[in-house]
OpenMM code with the backbone's topology and positions (N, CA, C; nanometers):
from openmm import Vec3, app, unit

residues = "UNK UNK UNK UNK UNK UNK UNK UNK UNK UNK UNK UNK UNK UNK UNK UNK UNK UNK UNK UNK UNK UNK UNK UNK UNK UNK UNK UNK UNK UNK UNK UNK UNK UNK UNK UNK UNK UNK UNK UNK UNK UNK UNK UNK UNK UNK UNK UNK UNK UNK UNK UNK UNK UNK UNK UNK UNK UNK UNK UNK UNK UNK UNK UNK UNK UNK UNK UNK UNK UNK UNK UNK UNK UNK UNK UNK UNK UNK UNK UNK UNK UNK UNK UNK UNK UNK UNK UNK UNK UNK UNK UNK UNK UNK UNK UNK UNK UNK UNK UNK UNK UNK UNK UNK UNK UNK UNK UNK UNK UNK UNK UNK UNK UNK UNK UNK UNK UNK UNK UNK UNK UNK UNK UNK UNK UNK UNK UNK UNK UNK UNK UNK UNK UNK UNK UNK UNK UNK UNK UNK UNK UNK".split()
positions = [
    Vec3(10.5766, -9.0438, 4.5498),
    Vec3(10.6941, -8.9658, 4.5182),
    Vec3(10.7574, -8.9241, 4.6505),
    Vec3(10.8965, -8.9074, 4.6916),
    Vec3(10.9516, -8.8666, 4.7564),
    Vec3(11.0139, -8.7314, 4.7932),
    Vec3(11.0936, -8.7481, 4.6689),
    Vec3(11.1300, -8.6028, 4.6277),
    Vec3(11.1148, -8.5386, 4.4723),
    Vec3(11.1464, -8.4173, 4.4959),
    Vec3(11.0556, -8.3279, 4.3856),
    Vec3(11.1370, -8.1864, 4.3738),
    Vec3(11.2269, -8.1734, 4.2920),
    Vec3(11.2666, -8.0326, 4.3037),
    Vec3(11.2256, -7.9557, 4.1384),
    Vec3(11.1490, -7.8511, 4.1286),
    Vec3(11.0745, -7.7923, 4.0246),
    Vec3(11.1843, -7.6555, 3.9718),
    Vec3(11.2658, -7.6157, 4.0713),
    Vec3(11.3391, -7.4930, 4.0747),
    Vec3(11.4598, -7.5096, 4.0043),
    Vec3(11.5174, -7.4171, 3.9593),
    Vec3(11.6571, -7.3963, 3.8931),
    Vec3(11.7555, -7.4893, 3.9600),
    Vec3(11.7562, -7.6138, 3.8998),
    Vec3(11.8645, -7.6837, 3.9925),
    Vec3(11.9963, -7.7117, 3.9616),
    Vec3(12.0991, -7.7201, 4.0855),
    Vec3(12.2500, -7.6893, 4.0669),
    Vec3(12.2806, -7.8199, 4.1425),
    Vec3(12.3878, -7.8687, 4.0175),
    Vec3(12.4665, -7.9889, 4.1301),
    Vec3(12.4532, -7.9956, 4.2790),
    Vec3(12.5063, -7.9004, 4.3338),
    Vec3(12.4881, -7.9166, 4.5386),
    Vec3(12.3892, -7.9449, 4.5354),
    Vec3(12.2528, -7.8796, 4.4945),
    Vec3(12.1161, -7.9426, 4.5501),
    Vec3(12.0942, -8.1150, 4.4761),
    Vec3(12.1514, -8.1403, 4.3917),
    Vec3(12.1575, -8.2668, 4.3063),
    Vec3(12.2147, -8.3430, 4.4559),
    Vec3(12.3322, -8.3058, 4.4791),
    Vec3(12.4161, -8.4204, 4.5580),
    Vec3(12.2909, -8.4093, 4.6978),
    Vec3(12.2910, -8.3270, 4.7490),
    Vec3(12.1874, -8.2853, 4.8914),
    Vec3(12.0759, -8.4040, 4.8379),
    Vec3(12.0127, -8.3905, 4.7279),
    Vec3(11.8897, -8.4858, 4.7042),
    Vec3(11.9402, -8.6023, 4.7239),
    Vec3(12.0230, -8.6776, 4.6333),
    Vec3(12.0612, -8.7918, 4.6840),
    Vec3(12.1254, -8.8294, 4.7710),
    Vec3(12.1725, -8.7214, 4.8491),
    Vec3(12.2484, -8.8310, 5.0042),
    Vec3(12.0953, -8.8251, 5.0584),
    Vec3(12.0079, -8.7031, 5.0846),
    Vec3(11.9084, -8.7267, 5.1644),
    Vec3(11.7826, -8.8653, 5.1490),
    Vec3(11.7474, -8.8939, 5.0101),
    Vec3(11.6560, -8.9957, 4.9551),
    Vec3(11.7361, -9.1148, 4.9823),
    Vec3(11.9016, -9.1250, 4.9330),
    Vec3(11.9319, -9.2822, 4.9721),
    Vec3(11.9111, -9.3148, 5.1403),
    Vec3(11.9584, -9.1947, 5.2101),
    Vec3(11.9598, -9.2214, 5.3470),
    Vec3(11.7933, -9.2806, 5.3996),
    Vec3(11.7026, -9.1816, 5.3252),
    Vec3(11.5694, -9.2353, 5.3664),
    Vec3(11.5197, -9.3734, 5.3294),
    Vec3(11.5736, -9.4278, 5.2370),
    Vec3(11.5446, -9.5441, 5.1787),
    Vec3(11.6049, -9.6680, 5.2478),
    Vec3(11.7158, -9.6323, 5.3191),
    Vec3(11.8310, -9.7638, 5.3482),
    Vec3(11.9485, -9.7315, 5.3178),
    Vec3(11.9471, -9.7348, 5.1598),
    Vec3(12.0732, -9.7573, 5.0689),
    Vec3(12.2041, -9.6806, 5.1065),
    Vec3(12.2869, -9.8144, 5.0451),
    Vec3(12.4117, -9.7798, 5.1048),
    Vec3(12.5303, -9.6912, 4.9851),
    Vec3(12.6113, -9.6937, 5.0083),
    Vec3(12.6951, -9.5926, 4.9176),
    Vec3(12.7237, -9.6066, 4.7931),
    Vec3(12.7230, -9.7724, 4.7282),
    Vec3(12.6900, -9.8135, 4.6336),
    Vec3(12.5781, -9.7080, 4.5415),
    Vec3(12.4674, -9.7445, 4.5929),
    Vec3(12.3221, -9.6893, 4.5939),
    Vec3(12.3667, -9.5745, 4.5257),
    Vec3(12.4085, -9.4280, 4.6374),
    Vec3(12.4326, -9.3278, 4.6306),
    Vec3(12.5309, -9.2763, 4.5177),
    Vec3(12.6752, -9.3732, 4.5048),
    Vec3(12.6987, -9.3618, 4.3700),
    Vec3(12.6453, -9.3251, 4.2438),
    Vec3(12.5592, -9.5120, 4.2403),
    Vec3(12.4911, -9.4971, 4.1090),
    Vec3(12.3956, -9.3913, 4.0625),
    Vec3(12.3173, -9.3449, 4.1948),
    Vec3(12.1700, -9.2022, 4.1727),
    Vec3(12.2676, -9.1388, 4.1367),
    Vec3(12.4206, -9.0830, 4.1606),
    Vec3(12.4786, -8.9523, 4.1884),
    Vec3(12.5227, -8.9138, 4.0059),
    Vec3(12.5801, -9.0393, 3.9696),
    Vec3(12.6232, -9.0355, 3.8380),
    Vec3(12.5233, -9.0291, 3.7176),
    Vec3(12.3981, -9.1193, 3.7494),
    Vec3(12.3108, -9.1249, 3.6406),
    Vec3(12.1997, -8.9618, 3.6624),
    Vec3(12.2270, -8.9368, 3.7735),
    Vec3(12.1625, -8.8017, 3.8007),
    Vec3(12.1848, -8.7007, 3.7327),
    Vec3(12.3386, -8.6764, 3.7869),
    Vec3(12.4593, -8.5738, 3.7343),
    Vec3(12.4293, -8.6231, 3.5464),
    Vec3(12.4431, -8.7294, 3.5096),
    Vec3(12.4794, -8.7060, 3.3575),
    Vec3(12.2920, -8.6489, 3.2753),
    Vec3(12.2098, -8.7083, 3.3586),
    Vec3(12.0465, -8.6689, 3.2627),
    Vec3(12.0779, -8.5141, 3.2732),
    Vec3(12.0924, -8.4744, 3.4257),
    Vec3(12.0737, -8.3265, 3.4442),
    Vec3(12.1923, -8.2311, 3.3663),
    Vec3(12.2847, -8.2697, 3.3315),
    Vec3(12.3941, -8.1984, 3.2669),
    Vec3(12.3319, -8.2425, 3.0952),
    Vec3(12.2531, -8.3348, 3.0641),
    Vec3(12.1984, -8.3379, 2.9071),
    Vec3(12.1383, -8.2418, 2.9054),
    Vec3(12.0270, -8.2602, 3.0347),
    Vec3(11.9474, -8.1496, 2.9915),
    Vec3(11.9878, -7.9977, 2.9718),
    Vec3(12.1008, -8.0278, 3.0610),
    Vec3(12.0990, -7.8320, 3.0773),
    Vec3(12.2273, -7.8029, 2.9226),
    Vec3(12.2829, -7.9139, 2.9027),
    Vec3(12.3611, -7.8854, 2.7938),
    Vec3(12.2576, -7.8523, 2.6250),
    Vec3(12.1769, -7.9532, 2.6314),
    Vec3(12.1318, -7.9895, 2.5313),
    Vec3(11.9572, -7.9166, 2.5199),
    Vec3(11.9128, -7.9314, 2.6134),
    Vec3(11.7080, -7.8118, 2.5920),
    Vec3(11.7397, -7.7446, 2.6705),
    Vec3(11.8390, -7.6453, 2.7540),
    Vec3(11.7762, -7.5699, 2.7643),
    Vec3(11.7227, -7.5757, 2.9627),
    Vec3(11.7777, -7.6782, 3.0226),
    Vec3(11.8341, -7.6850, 3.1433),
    Vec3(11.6982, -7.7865, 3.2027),
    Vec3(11.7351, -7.8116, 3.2782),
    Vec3(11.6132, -7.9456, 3.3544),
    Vec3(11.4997, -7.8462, 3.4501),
    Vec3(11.3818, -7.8965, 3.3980),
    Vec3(11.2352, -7.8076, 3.5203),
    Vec3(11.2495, -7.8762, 3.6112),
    Vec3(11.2564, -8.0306, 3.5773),
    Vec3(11.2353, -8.0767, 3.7220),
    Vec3(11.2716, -8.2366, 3.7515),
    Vec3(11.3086, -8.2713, 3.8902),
    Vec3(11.3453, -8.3526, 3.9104),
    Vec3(11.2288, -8.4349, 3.9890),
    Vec3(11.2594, -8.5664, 3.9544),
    Vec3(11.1615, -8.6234, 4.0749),
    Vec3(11.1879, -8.7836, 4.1072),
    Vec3(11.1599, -8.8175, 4.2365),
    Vec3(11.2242, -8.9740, 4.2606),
    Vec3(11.1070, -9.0382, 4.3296),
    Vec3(11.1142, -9.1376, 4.3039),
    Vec3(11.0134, -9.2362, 4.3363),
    Vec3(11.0612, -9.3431, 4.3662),
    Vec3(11.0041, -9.4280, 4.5053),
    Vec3(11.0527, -9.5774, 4.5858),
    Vec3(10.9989, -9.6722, 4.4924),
    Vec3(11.0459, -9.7433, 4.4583),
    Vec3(10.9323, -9.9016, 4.4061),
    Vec3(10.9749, -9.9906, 4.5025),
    Vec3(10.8854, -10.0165, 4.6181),
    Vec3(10.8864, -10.0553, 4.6684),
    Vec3(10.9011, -10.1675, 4.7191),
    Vec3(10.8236, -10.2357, 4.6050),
    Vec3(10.7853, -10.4258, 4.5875),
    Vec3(10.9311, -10.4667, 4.4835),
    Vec3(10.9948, -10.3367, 4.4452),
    Vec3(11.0813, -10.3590, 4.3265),
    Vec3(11.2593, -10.3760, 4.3527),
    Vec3(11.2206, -10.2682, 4.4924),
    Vec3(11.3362, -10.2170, 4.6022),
    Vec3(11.4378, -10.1683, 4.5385),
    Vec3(11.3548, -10.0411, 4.4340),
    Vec3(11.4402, -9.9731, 4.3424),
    Vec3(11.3824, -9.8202, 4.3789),
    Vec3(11.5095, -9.7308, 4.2971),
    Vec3(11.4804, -9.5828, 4.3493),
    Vec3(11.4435, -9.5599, 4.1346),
    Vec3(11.3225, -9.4757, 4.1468),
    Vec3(11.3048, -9.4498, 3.9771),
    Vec3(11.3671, -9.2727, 4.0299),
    Vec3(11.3959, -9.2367, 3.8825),
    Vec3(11.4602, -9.1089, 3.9500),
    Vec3(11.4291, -9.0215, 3.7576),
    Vec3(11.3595, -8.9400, 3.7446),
    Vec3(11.3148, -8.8690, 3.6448),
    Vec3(11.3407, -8.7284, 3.6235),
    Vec3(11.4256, -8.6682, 3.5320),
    Vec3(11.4906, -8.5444, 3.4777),
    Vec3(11.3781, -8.5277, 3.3565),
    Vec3(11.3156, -8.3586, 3.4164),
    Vec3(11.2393, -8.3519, 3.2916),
    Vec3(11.3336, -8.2232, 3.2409),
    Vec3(11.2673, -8.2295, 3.0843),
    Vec3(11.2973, -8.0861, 3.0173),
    Vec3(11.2197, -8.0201, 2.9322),
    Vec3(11.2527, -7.9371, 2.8777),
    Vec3(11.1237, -7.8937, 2.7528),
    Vec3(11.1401, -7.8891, 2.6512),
    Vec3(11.2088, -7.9795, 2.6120),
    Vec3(11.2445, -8.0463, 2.5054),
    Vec3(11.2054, -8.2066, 2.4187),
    Vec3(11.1168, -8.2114, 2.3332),
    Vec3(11.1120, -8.2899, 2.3102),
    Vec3(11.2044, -8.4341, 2.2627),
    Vec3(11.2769, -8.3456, 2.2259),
    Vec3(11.3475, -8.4852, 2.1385),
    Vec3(11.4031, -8.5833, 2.2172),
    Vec3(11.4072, -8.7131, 2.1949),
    Vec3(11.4413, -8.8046, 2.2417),
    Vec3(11.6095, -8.7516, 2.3075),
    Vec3(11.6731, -8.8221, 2.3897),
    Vec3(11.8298, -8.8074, 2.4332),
    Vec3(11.9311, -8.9039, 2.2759),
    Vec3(12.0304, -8.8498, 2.2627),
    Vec3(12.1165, -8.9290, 2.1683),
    Vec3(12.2048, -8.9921, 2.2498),
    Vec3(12.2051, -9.1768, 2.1723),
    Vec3(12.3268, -9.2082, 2.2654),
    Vec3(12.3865, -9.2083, 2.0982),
    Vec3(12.5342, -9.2109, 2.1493),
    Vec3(12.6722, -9.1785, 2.0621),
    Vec3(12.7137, -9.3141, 2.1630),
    Vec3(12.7116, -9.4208, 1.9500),
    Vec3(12.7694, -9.4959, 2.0377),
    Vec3(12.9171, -9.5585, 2.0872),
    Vec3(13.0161, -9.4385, 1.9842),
    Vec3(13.1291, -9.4843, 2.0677),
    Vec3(13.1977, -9.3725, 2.0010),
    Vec3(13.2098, -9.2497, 2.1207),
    Vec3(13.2630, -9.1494, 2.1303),
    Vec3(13.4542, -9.1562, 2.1258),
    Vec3(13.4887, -9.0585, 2.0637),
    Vec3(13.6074, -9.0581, 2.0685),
    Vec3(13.6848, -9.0311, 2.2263),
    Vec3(13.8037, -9.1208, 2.2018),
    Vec3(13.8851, -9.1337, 2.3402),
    Vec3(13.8759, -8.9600, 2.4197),
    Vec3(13.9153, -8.8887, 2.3292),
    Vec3(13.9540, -8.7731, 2.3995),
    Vec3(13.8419, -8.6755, 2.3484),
    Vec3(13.7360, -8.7430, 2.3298),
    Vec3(13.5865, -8.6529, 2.3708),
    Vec3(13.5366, -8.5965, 2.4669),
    Vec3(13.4910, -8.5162, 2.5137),
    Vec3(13.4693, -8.4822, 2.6316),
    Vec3(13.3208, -8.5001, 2.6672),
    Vec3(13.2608, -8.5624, 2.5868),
    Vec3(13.0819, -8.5787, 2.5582),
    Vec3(13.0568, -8.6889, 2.5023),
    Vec3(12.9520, -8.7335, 2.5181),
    Vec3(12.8827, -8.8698, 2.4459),
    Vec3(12.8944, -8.9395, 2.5095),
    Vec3(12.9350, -8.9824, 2.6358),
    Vec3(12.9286, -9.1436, 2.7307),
    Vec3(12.8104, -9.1073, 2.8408),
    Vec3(12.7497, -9.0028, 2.8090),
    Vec3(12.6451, -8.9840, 2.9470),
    Vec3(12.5024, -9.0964, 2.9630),
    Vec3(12.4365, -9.1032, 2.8438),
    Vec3(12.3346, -9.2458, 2.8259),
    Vec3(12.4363, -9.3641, 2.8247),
    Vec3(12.5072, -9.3794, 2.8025),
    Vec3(12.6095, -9.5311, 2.7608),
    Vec3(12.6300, -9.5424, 2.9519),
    Vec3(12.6452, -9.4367, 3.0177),
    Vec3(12.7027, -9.4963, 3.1683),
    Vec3(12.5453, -9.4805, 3.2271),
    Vec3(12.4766, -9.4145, 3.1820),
    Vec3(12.3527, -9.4575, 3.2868),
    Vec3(12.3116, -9.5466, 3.2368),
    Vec3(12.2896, -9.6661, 3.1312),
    Vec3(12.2710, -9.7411, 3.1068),
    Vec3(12.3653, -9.8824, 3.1913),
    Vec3(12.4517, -9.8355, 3.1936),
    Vec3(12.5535, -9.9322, 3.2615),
    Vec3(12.5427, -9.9316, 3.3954),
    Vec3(12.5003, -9.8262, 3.4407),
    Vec3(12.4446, -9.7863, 3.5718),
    Vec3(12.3315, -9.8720, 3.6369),
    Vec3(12.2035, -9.8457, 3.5660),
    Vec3(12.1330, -9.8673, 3.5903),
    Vec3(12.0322, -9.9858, 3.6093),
    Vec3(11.9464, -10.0423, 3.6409),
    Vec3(11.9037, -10.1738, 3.5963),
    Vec3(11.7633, -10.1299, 3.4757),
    Vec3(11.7252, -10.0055, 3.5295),
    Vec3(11.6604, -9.9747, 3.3488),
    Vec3(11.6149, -9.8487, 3.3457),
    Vec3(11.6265, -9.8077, 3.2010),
    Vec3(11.6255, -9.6576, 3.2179),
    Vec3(11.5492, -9.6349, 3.0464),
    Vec3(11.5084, -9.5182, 3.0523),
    Vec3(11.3990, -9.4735, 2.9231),
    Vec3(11.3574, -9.2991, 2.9296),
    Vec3(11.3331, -9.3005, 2.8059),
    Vec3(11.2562, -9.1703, 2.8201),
    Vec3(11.0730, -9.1893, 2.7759),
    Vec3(11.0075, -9.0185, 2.8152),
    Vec3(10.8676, -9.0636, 2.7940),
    Vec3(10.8575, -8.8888, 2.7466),
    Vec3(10.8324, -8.8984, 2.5916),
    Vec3(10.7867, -8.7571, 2.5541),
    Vec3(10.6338, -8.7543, 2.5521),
    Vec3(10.6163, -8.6038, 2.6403),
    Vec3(10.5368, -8.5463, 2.6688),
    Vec3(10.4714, -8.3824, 2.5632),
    Vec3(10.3640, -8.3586, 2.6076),
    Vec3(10.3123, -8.2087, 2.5647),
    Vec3(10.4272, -8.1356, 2.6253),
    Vec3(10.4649, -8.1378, 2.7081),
    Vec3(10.5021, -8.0272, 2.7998),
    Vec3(10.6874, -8.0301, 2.7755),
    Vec3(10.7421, -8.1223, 2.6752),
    Vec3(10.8899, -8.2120, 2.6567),
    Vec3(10.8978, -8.2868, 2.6696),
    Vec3(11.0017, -8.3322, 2.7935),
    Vec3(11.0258, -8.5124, 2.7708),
    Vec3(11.0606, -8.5280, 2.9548),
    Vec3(11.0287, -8.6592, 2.9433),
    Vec3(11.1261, -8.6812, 3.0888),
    Vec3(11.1954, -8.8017, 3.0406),
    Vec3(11.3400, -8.8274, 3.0993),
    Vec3(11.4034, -8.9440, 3.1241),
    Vec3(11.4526, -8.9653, 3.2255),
    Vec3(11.4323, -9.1410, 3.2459),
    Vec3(11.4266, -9.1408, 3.3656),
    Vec3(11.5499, -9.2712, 3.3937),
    Vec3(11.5449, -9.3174, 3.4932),
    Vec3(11.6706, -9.4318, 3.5501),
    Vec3(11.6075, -9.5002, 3.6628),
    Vec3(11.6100, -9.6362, 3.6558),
    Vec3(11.5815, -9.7235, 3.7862),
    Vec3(11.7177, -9.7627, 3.8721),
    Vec3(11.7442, -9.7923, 3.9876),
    Vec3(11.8611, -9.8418, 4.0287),
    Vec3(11.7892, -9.9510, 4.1644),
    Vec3(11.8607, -10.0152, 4.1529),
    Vec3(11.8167, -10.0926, 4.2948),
    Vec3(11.9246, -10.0708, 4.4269),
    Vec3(11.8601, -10.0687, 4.5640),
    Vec3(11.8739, -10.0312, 4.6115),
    Vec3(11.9482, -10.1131, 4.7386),
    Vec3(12.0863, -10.0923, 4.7057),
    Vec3(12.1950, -10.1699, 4.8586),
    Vec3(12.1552, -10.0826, 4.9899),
    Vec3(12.1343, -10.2224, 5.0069),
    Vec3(12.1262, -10.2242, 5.2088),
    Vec3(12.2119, -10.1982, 5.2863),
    Vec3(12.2522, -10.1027, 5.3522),
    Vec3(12.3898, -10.1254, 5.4460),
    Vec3(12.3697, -10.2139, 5.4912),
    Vec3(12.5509, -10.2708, 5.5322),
    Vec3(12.5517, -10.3912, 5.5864),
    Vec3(12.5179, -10.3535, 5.7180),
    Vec3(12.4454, -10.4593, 5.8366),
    Vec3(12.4365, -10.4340, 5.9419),
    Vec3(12.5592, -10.4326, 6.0563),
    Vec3(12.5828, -10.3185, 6.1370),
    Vec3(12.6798, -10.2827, 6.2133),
    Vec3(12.6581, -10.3604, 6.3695),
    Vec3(12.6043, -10.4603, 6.3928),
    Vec3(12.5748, -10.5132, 6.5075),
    Vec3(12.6760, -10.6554, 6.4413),
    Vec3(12.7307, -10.7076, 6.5767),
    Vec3(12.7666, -10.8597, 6.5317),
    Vec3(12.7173, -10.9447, 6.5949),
    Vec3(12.6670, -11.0723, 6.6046),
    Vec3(12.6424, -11.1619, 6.7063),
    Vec3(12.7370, -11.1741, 6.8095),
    Vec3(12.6381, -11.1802, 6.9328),
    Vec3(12.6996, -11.1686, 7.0511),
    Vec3(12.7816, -11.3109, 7.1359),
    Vec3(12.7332, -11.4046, 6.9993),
    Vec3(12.8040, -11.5664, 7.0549),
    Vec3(12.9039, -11.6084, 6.9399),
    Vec3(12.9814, -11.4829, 6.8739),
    Vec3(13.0702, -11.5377, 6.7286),
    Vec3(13.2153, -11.5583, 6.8356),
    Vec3(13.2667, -11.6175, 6.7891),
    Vec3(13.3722, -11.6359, 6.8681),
    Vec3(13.4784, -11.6823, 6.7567),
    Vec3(13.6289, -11.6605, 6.7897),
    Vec3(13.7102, -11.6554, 6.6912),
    Vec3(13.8089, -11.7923, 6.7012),
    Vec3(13.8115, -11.8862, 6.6076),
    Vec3(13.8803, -12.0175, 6.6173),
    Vec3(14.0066, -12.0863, 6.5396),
    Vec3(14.0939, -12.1501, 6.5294),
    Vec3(14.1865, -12.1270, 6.4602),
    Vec3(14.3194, -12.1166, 6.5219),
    Vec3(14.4363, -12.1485, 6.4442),
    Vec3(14.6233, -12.1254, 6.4879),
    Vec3(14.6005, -11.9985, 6.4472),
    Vec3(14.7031, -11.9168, 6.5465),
    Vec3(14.7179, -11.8187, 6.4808),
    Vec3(14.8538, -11.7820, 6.4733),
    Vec3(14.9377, -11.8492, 6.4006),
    Vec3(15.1076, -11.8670, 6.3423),
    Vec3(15.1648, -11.9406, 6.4575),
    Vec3(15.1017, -12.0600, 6.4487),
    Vec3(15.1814, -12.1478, 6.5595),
    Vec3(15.2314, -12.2679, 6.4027),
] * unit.nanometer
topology = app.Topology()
chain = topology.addChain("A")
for resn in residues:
    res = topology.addResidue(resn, chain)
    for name in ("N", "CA", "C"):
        topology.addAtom(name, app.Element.getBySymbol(name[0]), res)
């Protein structure tokens, strides 16, 4: 595990977690996107729907070169997806985009509630060095 926050958590510390874990990992802004959105929508279920999130936690897969990223609550019940919310809903697309998000995502009820969780794989920044023998060839408006 990497990171782990157990405490009353608020978006800023949400965003702080994921710039800090993608940065440790590699991943590039892509990356950081996808954690930011599928993050933001588990943790806003939870706090909308049981009763607010205990805890967060992220994990490298290493061999997988994915970030797993797990919102618990104390709530058992499974998450509802709604599967096709009205245009001018303001709710119901939060599982439908981490699903779209993600490359795989689930929940796992527990004694203690539930956790759900999200895999994403993980973009590389591109490298900022260029070869030192590229040379540029070509008319250039002749």
């Amino acid at each position: 595990m990497i990171a782990r926050l157990t405490t009353r958590i608020d978006a800023e510390s949400l965003r702080g977690l994921v710039d800090d874990v993608v940065g440790f990992v590699g991943g590039d802004c892509d990356t950081a996107f996808e954690v930011r959105v599928c993050l933001a929508e588990l943790h806003s279920n939870a706090v909308r729907h049981a009763g607010g999130a205990t805890r967060v936690r992220v994990w490298r897969l290493a061999a997988a070169n994915r970030l797993l990223v797990a919102v618990g609550d104390k709530c058992p019940r499974p998450p509802e997806r709604c599967t096709e919310p009205a245009l001018d809903a303001e709710g119901g697309r939060g599982v439908v985009l981490v699903e779209a998000l993600s490359s795989a995502n689930g929940h796992v009820v527990h004694a203690a509630g539930k956790d759900v969780w999200f895999a994403v794989a993980i973009a590389r920044r591109p490298s900022r060095t260029h070869p030192r023998s590229a040379t540029v060839t070509g008319t250039h408006g002749r």
